[in-house]
Structures are given as C-alpha cells and as structure tokens.
C-alpha positions, 0 to 999 in steps of 0.5 A: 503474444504475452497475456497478462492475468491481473489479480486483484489482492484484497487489504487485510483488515489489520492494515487497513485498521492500522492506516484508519488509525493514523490517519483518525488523528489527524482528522483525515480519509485515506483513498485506499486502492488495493493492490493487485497480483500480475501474471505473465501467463506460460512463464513463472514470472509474476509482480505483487503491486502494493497496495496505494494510499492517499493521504493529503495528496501523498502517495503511500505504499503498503503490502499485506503483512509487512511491518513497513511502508513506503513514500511515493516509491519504493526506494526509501522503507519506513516502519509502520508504526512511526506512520502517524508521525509521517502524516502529521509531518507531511 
C-alpha cells in the first residue's frame, strides 16, 4: 500500500506582500491557503502543490519564488507583476 507524506510549505513573506499589495488596491482580502509538499513514501516521487488564493471567487495559483502565477489552473502562466491588472479586470 502507497503512504503519502503531506508537508505543509510555508508562504514566503515576499509573496504574500506582493499578493497583499494587489489586492489593497482594490479594497479586497485574499483567502490564502499554503500549499503543500506530497511524498509517496519508499519512491522518489513527490508534487509541490501551489500555494491557493481567492480573490473575488477566483482561483489563483502561486509557488515560492516564481515571478508568475497562474488562473484556475496551470495550463495559462502570467507574470506576477501585471497581478493587480488581473484582479481589477476580473
């Protein structure tokens, strides 16, 4: 039977300013849920859940020291600083 370790990874303060900051504009809370590290214990397999933000009913997809995030999935990345212009859009 696989046993799977979940880790929790901690939000840098970095990001975490960068996302307060977006949103103070807009006179909005994000809902921060960190994300999390999975271990499939014995193999050398792991996956690096990112880190979830809800912004005005939106999902938005973040890890630690990447310049981009992503929109309800990962499929589409945009650049972390255009962030503001996303949730004054949306």
């Amino acid at each position: 039977m696989l046993k799977i370790i979940k880790k929790k990874i901690i939000i840098t303060y970095e990001l975490q300013s960068k996302i307060s900051w977006a949103c103070s504009f807009c006179n909005i809370k994000p809902e921060i849920i960190e994300g999390n590290l999975r271990i499939v214990e014995k193999t050398n397999l792991a996956y690096v859940e990112p880190h979830r933000v809800i912004i005005k009913g939106k999902l938005y997809l973040f890890f630690n020291d990447i310049d981009y995030f992503y929109i309800g999935d990962l499929l589409h990345k945009y650049p972390l600083t255009k962030l503001r212009d996303y949730i004054v859009d949306n």
